[in-house]
C-alpha positions as CSV (number, residue, x, y, z in Angstrom):
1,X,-1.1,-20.4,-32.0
2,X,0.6,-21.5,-35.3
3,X,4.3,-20.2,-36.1
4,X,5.0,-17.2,-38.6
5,X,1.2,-15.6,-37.3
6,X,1.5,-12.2,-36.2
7,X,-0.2,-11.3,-32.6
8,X,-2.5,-9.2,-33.0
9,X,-4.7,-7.3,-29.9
10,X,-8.1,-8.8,-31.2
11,X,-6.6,-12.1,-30.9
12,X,-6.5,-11.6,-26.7
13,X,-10.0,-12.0,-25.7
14,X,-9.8,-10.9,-22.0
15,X,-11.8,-13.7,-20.2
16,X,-14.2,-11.6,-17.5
17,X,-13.9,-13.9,-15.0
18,X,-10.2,-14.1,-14.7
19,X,-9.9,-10.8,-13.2
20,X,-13.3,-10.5,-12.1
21,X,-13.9,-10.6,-7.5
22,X,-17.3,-10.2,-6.2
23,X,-19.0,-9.9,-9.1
24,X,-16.5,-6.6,-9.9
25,X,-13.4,-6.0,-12.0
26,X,-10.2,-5.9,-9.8
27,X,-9.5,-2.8,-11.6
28,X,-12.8,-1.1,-10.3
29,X,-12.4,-2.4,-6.8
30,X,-8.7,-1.0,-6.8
31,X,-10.1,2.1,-8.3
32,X,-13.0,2.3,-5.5
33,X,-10.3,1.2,-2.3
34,X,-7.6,4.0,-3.3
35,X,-10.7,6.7,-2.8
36,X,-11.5,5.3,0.8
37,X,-7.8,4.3,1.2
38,X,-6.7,8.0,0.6
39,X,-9.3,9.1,3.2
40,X,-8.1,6.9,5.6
41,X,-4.6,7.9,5.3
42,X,-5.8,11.9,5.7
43,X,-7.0,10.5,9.1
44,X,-3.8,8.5,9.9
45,X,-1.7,12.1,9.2
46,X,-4.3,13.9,11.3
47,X,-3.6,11.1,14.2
48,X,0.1,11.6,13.8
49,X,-0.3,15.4,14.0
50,X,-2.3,15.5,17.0
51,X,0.0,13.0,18.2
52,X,2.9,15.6,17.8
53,X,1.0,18.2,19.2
54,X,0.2,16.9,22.5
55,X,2.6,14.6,23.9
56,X,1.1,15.5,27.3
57,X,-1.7,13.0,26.1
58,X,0.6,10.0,25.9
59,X,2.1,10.7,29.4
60,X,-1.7,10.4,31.2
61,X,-1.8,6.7,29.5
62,X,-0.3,3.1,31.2
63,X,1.9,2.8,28.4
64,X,3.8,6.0,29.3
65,X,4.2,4.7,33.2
66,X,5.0,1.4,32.6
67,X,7.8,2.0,29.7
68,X,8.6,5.5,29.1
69,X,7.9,7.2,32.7
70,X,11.5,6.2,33.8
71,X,13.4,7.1,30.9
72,X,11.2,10.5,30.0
73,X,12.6,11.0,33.9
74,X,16.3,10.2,33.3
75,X,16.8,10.8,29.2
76,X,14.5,13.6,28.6
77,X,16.0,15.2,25.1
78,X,16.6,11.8,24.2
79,X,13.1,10.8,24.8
80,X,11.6,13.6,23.3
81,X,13.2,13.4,20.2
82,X,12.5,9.6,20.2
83,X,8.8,10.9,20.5
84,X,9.1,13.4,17.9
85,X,11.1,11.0,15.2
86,X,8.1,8.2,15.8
87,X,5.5,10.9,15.6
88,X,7.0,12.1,12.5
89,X,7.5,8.8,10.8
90,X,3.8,7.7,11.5
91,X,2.4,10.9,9.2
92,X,5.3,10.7,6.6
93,X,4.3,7.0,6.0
94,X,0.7,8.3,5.5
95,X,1.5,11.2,3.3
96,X,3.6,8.7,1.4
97,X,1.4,6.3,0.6
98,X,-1.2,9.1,-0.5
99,X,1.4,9.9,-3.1
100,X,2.1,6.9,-4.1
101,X,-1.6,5.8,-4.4
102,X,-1.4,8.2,-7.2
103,X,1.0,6.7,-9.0
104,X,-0.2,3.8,-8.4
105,X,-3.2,4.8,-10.6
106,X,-1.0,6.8,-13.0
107,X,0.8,2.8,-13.8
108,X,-3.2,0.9,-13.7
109,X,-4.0,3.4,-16.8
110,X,-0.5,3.3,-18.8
111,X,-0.2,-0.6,-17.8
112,X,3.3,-0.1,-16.3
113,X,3.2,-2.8,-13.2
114,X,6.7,-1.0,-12.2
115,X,5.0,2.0,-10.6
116,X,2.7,0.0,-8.1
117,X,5.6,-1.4,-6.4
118,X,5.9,1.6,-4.4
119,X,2.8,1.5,-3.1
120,X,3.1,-2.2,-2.6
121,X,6.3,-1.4,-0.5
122,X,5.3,1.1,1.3
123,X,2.1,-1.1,2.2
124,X,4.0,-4.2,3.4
125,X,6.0,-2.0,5.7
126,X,2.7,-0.1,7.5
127,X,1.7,-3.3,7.7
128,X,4.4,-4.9,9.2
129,X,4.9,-2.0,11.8
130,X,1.0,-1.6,12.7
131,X,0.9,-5.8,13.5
132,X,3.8,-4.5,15.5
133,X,2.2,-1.8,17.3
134,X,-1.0,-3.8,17.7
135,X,1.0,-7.0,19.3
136,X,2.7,-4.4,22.0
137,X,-1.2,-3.1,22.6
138,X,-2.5,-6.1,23.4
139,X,0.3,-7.5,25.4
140,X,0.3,-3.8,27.3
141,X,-3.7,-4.2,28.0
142,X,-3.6,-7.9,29.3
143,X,-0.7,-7.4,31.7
144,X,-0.9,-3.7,32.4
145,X,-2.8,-1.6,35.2
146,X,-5.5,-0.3,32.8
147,X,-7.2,-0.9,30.2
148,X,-6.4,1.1,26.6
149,X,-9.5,0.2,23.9
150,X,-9.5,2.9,22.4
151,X,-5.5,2.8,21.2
152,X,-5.8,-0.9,20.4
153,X,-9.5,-0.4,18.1
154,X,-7.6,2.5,16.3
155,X,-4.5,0.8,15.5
156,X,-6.6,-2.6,14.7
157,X,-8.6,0.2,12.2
158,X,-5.7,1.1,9.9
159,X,-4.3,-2.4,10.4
160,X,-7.7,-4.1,8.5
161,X,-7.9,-1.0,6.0
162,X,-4.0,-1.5,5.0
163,X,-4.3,-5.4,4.8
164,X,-7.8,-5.1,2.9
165,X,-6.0,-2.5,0.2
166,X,-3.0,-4.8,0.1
167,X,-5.1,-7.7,-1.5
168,X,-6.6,-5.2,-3.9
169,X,-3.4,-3.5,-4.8
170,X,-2.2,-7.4,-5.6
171,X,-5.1,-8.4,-7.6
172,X,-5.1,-5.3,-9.8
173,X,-1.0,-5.5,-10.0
174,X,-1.4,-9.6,-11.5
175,X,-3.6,-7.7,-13.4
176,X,-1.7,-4.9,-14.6
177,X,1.5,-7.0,-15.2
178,X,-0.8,-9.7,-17.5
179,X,-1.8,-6.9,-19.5
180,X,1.4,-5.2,-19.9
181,X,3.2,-8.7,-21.0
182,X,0.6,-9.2,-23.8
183,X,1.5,-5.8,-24.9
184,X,4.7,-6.6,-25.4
185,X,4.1,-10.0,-26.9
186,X,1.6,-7.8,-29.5
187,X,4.9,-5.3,-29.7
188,X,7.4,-8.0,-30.2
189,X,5.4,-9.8,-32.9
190,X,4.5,-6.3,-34.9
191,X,8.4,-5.6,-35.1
192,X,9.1,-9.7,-36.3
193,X,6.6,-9.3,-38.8
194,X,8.1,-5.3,-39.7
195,X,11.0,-6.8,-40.0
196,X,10.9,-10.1,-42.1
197,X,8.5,-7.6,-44.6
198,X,11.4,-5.2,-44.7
199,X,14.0,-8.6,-45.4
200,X,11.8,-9.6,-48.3
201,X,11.5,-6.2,-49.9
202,X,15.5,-6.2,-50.1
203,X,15.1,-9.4,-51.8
């Protein structure tokens, strides 16, 4: 683009395929995964609820004989508010994300890439902690008395839902930042051009 030209936003001619997965904007396929993202996460602070609300569940399972039995036994206030703390920080990570889901959205429609880092936080850290969690499982179900399915499917459920929303939440964020840097290139080249006008006229 020659020198001295101002940017203006006609001259960006978005390129459909650029952005484009599956036949589908990243924007809509963001837009679609945050509605069965945020349903997901209603489910993951139901789990963590139920969770808290009957401990007595965990203490009939192989995980709770093999490596909390003993200290339950020995450290009970310790253990319980272990259980509690863990409980708790499972559904506050869902209820986060829910919230920041929203703004999330709220930064897609003003093109600020700035307010999808939460999100993008948040998600990197479920992730990290479910791959966690889903390691132990295994591990617990091929060396322990019984076998746990159920715990291990679940956990592998909201492990393939957050990884799934984590590519989406990237696409739409390249996507979101792109846009937001030509508008600022457009912004840039509008106050150049406001000024060397204004220079002239005081000539």
């Amino acid at each position: 683009m020659a020198k001295g030209v101002p940017l203006e936003p006609e001259m960006f001619v978005e390129d459909p395929r650029l952005h484009t997965k599956c036949g589908y904007h990243v924007q809509i396929i963001y837009y679609a995964h945050c509605v069965v993202t945020v349903a997901v996460d209603f489910l993951g602070v139901v789990v963590g609820i139920l969770v808290f609300l009957y401990p007595q569940k965990l203490r009939e399972t192989s995980i709770y004989r093999q490596l909390f039995q003993h200290y339950d036994r020995t450290q009970a206030y310790h253990y319980q508010l272990f259980y509690n703390l863990s409980a708790f920080g499972w559904i506050f990570l869902f209820f986060f994300h829910i919230l920041s889901i929203g703004l999330s959205i709220l930064g897609v429609q003003k093109h600020k890439p700035w307010l999808i880092l939460p999100q993008l936080i948040l998600l990197l850290i479920r992730i990290g902690l479910l791959l966690a969690l889903f390691a132990a499982l295994v591990t617990i179900n091929i060396t322990g008395e019984e076998l746990m399915l159920k715990s291990v499917f679940l956990v592998f459920f909201f492990l393939i839902f957050a990884v799934s929303f984590l590519v989406a939440t990237v696409f739409c964020f390249r996507y979101v930042l792109e846009r937001y840097m030509i508008m600022r290139r457009i912004l840039a080249s509008t106050k150049s051009v406001h000024f060397k006008e204004r220079r002239k006229r005081k000539k």
